[in-house]
C-alpha positions in Angstrom: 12.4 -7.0 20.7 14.3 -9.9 18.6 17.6 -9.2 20.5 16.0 -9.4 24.3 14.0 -12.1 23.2 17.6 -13.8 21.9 18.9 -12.9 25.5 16.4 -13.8 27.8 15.0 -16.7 25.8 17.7 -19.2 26.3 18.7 -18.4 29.2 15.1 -19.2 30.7 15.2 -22.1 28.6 18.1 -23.5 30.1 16.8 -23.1 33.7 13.3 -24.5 32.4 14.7 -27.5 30.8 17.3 -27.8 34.1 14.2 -27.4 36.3 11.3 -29.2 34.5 12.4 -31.0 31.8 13.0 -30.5 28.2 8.9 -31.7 27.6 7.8 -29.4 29.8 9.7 -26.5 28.5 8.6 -27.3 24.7 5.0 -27.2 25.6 5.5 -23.8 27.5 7.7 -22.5 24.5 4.4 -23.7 22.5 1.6 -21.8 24.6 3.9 -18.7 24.3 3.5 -18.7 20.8 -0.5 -18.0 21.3 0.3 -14.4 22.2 2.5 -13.9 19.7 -0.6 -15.1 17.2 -3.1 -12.7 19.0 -0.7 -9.9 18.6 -0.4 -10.7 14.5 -4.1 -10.6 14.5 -4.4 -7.5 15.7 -1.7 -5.5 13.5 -3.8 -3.3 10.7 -1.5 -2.4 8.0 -2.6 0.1 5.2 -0.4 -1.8 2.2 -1.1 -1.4 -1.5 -0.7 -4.8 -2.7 0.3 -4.8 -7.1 -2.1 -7.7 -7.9 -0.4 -10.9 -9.2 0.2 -10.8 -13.0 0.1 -14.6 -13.1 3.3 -15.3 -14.2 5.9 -16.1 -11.6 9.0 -15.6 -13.7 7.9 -12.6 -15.0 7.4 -11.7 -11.2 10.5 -13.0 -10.2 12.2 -10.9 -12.5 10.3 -7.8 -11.6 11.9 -8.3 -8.0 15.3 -9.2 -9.3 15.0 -6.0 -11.2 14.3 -3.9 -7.9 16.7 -5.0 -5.9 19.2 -4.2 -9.0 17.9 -0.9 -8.6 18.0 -0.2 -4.6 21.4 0.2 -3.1 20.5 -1.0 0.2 18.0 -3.5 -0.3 21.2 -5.5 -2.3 23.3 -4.6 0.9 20.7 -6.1 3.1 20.7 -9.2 1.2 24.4 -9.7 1.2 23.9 -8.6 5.1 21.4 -11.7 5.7 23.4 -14.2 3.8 26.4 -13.3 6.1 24.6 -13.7 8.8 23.4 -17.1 8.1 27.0 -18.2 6.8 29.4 -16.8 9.7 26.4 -16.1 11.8 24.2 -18.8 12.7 25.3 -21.8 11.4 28.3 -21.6 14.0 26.1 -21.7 17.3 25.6 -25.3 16.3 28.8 -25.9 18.6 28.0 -24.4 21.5 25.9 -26.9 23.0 29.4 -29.3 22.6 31.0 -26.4 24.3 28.5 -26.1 27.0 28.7 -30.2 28.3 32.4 -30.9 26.8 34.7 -27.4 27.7 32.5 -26.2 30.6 31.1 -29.6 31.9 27.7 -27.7 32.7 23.9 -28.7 31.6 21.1 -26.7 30.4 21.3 -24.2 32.1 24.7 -23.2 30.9 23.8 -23.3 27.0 21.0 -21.5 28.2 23.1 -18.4 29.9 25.9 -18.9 26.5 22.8 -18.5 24.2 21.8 -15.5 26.8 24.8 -14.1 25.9 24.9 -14.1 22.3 21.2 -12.2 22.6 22.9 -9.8 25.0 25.7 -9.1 22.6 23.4 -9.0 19.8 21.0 -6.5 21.6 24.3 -4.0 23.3 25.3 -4.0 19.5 22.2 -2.8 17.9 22.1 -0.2 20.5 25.5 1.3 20.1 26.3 0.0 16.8 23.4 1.1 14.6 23.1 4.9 15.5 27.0 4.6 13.9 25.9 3.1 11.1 22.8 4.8 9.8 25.3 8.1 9.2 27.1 5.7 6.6 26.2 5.8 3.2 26.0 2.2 2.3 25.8 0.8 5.7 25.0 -2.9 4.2 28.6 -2.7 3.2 30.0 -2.1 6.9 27.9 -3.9 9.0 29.2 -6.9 6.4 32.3 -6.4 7.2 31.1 -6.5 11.0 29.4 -9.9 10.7 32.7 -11.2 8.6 34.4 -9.9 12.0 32.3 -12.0 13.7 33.0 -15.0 11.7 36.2 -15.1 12.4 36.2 -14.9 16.1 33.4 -18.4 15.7 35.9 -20.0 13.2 38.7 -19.1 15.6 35.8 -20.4 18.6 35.1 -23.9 16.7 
């Protein structure tokens, strides 16, 4: 759901904020957010919470101590910090891109930030089923976001 919301997002955004303005289109992107709130409310989750102990560095170290233990969890963390480094932080461009390169408006960040979403979403569809056969699949789809770094550093 995160990767067709990251496709079909922007590129509605784009045509929203082409069509109605860039007000408009935040208060609509604001309203959305009530279903999103009723849908929270509704989950029911059996979880067996360890009460505090009421100290936070002693907690803190507890969960330092589990990831040190859990293989994946510590390639999942790597994983998100990747992301956020060669990830993310590049897309900060593309709206330059968008007016500068391809002299287009809202509408054209919104299909270019459609896109990334549709990339995103083809990759978790044909990417994960490969990975999950790997042992330590933190480790490779690492190296896949690194691979993606250098296409944005070679983009920027």
């Amino acid at each position: 759901m995160i990767q067709i919301s990251r496709m079909i997002g922007p590129a509605v955004a784009g045509w929203l904020i082409g069509g109605l303005g860039v007000a408009t289109a935040f208060w609509l992107n604001g309203f959305s957010f009530a279903a999103v709130i009723f849908s929270l409310l509704r989950v029911q989750a059996d979880q067996k919470r360890q009460p505090a102990s009421g100290k936070p560095l002693q907690d803190f170290h507890a969960g330092i101590q589990f990831i040190n233990r859990e293989p994946r969890i510590q390639d999942l963390m790597i994983l998100t910090g990747y992301i956020y480094l060669f990830g993310f932080a590049n897309t900060q461009i593309i709206p330059a891109f968008a007016t500068d390169y391809l002299h287009g408006g809202p509408q054209t960040l919104g299909l270019l930030m459609g896109a990334f979403g549709a990339g995103a979403l083809v990759s978790s569809i044909f990417v994960i089923p490969l990975v999950q056969r790997q042992r330590r699949i933190g480790l490779m789809l690492c190296g896949a976001v690194m691979w993606g770094g250098v296409w944005f550093g070679l983009f920027s």
